[in-house]
N, CA, C and O atoms as a printed pandas DataFrame, in Angstrom:
     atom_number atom_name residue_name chain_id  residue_number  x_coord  y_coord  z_coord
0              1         N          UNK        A               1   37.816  113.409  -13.645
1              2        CA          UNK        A               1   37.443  113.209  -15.027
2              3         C          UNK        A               1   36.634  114.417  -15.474
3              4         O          UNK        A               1   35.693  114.883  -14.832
4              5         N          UNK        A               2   37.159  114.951  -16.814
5              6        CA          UNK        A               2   36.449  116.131  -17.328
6              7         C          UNK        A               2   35.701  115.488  -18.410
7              8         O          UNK        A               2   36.253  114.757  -19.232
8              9         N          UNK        A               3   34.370  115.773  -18.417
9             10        CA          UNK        A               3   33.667  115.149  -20.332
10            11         C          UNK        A               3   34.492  116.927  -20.767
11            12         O          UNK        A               3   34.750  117.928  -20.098
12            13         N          UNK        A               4   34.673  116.512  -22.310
13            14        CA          UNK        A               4   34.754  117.229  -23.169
14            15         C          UNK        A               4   33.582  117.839  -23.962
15            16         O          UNK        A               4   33.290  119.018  -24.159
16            17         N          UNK        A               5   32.937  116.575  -24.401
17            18        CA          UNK        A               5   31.557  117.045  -25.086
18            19         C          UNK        A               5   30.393  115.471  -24.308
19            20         O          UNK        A               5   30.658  114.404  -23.753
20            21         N          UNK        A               6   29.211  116.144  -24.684
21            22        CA          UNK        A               6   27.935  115.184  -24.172
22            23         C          UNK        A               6   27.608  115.267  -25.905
23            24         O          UNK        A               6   27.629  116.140  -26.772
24            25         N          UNK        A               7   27.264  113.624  -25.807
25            26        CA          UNK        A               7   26.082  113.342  -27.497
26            27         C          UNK        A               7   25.152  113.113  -26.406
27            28         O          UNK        A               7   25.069  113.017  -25.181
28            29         N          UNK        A               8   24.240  113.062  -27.914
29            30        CA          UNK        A               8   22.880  112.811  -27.248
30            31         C          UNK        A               8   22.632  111.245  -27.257
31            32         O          UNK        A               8   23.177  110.383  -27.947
32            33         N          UNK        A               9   21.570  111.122  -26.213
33            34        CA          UNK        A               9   21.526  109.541  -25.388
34            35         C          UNK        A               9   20.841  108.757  -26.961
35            36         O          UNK        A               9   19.870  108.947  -27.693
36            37         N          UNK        A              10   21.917  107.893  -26.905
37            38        CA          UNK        A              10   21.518  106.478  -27.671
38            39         C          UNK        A              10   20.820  105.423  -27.025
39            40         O          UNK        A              10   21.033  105.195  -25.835
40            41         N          UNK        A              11   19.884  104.653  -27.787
41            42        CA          UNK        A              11   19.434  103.188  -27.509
42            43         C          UNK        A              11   21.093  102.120  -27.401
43            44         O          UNK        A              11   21.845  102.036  -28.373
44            45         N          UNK        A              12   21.370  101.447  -26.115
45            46        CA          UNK        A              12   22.978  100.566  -26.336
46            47         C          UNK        A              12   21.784   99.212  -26.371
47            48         O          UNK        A              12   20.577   99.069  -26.569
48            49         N          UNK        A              13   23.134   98.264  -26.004
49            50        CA          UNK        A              13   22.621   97.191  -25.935
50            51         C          UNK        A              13   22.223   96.038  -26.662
51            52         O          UNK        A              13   22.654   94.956  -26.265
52            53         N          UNK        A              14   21.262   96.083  -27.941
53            54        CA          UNK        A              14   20.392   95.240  -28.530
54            55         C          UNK        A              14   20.611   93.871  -28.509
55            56         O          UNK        A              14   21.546   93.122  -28.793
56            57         N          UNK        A              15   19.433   93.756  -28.074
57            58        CA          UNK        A              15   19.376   92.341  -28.552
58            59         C          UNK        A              15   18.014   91.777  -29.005
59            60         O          UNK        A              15   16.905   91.907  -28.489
60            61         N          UNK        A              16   18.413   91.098  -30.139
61            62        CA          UNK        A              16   18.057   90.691  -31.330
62            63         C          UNK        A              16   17.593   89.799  -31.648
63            64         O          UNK        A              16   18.353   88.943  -32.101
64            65         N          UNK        A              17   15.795   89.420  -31.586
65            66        CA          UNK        A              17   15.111   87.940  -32.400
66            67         C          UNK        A              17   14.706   87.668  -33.945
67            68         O          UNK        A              17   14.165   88.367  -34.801
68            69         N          UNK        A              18   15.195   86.373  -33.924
69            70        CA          UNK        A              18   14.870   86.273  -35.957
70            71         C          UNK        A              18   13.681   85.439  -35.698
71            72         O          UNK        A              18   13.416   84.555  -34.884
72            73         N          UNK        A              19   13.000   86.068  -36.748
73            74        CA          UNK        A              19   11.187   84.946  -37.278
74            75         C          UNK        A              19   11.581   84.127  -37.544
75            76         O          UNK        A              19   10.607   83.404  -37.753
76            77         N          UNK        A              20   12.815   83.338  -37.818
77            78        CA          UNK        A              20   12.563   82.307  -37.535
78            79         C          UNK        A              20   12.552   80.792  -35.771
79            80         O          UNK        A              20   12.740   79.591  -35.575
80            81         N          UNK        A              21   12.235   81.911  -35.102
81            82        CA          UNK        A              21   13.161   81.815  -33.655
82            83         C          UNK        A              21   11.639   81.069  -33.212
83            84         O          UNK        A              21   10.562   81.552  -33.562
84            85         N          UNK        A              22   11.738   80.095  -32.570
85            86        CA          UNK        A              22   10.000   79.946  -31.878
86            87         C          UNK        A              22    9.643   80.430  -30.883
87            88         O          UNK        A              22   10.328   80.626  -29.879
88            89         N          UNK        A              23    8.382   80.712  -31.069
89            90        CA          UNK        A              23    7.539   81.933  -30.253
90            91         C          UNK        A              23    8.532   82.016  -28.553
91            92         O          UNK        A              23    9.333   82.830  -28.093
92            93         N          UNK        A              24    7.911   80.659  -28.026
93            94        CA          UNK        A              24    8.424   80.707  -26.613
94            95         C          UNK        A              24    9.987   81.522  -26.821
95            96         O          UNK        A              24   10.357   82.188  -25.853
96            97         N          UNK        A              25   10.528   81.499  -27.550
97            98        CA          UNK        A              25   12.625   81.861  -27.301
98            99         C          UNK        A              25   12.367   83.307  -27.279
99           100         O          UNK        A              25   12.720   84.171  -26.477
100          101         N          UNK        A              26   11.588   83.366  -28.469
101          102        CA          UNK        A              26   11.548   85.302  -28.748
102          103         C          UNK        A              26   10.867   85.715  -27.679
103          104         O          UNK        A              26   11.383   86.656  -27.075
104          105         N          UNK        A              27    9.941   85.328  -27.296
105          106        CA          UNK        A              27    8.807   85.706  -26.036
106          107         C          UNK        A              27    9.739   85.698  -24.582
107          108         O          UNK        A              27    9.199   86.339  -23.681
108          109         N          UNK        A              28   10.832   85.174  -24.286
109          110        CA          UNK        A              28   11.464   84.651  -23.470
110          111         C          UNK        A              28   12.786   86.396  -23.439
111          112         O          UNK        A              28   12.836   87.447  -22.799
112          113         N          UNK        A              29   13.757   85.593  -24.768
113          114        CA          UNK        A              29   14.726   86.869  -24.776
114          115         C          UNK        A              29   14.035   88.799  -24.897
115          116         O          UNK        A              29   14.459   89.913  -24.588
116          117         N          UNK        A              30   12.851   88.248  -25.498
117          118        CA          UNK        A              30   11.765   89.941  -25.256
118          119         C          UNK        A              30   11.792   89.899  -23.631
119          120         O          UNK        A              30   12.360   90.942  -23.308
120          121         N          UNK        A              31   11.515   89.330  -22.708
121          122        CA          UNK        A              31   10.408   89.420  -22.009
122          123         C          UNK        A              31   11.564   89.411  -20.349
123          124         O          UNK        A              31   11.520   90.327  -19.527
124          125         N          UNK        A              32   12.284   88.446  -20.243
125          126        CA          UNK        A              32   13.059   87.881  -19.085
126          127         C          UNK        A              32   13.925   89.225  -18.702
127          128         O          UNK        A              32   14.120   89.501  -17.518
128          129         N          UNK        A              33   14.258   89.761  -19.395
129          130        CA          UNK        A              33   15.487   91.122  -19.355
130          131         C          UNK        A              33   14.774   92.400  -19.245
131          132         O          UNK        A              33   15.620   93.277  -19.419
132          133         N          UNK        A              34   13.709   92.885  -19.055
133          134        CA          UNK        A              34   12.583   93.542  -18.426
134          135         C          UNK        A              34   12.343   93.159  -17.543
135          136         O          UNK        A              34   12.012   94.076  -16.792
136          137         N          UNK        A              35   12.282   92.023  -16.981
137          138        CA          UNK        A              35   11.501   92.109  -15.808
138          139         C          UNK        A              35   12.980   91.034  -14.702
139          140         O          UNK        A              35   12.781   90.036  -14.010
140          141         N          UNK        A              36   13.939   91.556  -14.882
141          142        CA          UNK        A              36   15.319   91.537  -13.782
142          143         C          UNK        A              36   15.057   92.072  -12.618
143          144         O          UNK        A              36   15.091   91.414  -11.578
144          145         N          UNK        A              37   14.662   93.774  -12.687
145          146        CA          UNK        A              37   14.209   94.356  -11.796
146          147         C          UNK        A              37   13.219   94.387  -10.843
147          148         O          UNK        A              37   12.846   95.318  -10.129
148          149         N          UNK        A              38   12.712   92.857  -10.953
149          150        CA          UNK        A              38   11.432   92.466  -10.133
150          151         C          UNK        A              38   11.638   91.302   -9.514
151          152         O          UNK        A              38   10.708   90.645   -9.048
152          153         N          UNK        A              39   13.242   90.835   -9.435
153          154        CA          UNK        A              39   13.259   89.579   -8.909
154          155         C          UNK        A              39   14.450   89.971   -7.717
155          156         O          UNK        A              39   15.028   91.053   -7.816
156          157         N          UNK        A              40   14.688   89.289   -6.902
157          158        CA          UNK        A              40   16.150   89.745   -6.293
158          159         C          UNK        A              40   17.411   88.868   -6.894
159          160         O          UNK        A              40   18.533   89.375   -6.860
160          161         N          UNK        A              41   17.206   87.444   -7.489
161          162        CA          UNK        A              41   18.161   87.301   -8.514
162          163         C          UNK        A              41   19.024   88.026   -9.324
163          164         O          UNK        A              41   20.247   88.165   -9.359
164          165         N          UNK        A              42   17.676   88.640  -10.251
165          166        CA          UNK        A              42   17.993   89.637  -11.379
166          167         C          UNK        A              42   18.260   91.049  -10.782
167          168         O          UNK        A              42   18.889   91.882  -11.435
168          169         N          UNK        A              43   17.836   91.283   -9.684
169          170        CA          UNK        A              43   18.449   92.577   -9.040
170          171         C          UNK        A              43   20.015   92.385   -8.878
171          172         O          UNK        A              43   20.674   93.402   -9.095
172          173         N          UNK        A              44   20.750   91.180   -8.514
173          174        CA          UNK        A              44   21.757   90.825   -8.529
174          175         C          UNK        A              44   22.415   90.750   -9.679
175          176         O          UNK        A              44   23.566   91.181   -9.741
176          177         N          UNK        A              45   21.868   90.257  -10.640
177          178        CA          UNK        A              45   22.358   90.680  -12.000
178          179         C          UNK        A              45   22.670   91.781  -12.483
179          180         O          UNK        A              45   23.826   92.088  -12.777
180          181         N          UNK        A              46   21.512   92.628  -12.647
181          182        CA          UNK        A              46   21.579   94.153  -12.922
182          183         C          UNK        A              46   22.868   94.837  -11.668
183          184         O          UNK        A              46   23.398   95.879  -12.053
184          185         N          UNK        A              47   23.165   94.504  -10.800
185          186        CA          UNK        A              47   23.624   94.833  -10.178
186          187         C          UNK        A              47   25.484   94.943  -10.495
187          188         O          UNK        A              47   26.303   95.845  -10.322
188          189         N          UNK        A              48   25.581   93.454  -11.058
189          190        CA          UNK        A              48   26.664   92.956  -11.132
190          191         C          UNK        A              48   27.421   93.985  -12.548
191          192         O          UNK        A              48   28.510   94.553  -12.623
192          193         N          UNK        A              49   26.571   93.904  -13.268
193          194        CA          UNK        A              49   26.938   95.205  -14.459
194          195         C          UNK        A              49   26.208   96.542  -14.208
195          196         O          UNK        A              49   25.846   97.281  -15.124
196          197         N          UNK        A              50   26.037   96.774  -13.011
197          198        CA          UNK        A              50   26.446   97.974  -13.024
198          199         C          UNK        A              50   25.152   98.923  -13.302
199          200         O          UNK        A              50   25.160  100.146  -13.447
200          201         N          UNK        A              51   23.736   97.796  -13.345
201          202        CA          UNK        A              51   22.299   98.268  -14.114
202          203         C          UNK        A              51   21.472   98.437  -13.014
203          204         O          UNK        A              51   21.837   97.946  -11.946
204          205         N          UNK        A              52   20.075   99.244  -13.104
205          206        CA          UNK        A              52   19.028   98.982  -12.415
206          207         C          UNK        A              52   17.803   98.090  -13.066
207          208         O          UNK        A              52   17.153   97.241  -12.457
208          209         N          UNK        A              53   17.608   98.549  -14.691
209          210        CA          UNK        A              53   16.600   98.026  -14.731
210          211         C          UNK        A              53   17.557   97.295  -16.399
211          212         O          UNK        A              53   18.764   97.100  -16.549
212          213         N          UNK        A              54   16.544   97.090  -17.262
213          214        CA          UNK        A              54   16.914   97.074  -18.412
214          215         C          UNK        A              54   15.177   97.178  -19.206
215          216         O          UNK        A              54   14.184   96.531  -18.871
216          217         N          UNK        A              55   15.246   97.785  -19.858
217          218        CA          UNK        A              55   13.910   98.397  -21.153
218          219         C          UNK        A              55   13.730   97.509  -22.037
219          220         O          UNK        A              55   14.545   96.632  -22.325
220          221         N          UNK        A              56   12.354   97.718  -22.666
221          222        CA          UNK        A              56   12.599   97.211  -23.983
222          223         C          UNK        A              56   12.759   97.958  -25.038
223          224         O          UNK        A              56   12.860   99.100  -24.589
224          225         N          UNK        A              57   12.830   97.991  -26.022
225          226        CA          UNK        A              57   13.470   99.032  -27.227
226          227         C          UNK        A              57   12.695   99.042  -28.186
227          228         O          UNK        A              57   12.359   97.864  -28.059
228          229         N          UNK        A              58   12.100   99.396  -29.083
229          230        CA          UNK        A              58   11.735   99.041  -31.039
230          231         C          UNK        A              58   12.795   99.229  -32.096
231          232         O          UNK        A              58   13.718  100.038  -32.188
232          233         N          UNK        A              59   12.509   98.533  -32.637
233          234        CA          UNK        A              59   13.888   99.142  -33.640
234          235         C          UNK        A              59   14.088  100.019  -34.445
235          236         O          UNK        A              59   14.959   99.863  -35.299
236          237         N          UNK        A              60   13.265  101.274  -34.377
237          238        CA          UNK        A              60   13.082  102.554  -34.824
238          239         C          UNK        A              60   14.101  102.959  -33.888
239          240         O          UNK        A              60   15.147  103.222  -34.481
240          241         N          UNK        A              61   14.160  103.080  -32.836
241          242        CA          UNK        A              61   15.125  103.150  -31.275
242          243         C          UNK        A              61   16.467  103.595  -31.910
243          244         O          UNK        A              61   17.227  104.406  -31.382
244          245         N          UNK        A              62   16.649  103.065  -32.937
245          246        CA          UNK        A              62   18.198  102.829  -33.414
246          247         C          UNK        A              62   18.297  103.348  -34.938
247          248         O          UNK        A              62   18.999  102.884  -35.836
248          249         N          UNK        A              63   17.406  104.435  -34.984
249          250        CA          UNK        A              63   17.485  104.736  -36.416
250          251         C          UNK        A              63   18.619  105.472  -36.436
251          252         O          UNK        A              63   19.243  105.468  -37.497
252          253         N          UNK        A              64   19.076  106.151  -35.460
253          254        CA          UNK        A              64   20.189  107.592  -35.794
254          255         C          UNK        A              64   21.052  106.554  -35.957
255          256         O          UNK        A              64   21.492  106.409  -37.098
256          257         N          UNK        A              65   21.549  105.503  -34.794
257          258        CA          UNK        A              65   22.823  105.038  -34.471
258          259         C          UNK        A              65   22.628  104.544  -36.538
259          260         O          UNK        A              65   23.718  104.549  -37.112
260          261         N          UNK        A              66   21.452  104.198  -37.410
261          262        CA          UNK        A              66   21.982  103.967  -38.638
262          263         C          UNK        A              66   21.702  105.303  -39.418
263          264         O          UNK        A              66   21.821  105.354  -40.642
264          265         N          UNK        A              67   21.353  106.301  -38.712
265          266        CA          UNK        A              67   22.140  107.429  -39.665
266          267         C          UNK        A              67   23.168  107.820  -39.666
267          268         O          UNK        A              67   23.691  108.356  -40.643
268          269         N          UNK        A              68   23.859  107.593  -38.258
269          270        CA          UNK        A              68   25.154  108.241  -37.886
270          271         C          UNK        A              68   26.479  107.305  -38.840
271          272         O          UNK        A              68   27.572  107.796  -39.124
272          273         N          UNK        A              69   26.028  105.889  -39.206
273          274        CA          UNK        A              69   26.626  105.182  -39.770
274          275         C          UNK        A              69   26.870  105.604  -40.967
275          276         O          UNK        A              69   27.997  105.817  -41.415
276          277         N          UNK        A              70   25.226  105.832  -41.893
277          278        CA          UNK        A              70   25.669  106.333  -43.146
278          279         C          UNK        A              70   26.107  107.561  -43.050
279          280         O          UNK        A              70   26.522  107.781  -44.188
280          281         N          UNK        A              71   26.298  108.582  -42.376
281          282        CA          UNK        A              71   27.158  109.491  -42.125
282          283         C          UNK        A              71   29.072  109.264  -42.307
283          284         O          UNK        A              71   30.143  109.718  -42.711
284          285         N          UNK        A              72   28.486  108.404  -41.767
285          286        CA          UNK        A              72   30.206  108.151  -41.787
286          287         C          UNK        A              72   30.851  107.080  -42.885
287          288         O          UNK        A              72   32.036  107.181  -43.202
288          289         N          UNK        A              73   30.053  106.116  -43.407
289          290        CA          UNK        A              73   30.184  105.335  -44.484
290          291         C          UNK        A              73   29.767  105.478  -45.840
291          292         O          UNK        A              73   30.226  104.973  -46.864
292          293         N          UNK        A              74   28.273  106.699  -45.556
293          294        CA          UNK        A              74   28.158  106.612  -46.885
294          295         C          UNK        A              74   26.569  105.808  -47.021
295          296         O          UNK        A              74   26.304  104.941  -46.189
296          297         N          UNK        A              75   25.679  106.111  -47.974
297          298        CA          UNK        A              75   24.895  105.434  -48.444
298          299         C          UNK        A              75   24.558  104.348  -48.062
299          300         O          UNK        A              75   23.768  103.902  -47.230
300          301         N          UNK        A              76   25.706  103.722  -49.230
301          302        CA          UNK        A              76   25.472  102.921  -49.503
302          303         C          UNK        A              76   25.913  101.727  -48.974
303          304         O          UNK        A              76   25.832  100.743  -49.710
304          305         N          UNK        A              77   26.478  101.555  -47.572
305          306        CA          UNK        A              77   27.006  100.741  -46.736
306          307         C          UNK        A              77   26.045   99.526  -46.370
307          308         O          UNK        A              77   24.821   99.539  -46.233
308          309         N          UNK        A              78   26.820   98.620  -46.269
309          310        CA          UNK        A              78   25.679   97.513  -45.845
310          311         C          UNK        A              78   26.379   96.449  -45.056
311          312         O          UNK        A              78   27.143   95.651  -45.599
312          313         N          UNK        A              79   26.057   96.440  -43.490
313          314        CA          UNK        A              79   25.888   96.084  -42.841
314          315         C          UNK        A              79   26.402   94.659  -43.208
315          316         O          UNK        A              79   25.863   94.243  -44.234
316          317         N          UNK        A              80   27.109   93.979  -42.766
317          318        CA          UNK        A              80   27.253   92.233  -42.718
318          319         C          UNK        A              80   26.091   91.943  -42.052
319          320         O          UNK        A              80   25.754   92.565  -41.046
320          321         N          UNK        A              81   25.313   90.859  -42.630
321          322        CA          UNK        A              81   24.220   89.910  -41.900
322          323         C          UNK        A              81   24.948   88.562  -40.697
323          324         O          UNK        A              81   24.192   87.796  -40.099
């Protein structure tokens, strides 16, 4: 396998809590997927796709991936909720 070209490293992945979610769920989907890499379960997990750890992110993290969008869409694009 030849790369042709390298971009530069993106935030993948997201995943995503709504205010309206209760504390414990958001505290849970934040919190459980960070700390994989500290269990041998979740080492098995991470393992199974192919991961070591998994991060947490902000959602600034992902500003290009929405510049690169309006790049390519335009302004004024908007996202389906």
């Amino acid at each position: 396998m030849k790369f042709l070209v390298r971009s530069e490293q993106l935030a993948h992945l997201p995943w995503a809590v709504k205010n309206e979610m209760p504390d414990s769920l958001k505290n849970s989907i934040r919190n459980i997927p960070g700390n994989l890499n500290k269990d041998p379960a979740g080492l098995t997990v991470l393992g199974k796709a192919g991961l070591t750890a998994l991060v947490k992110a902000a959602d600034e993290e992902y500003n290009r991936h929405r510049e690169i969008i309006r790049e390519v869409y335009g302004d004024d694009f908007e996202p389906d909720n």
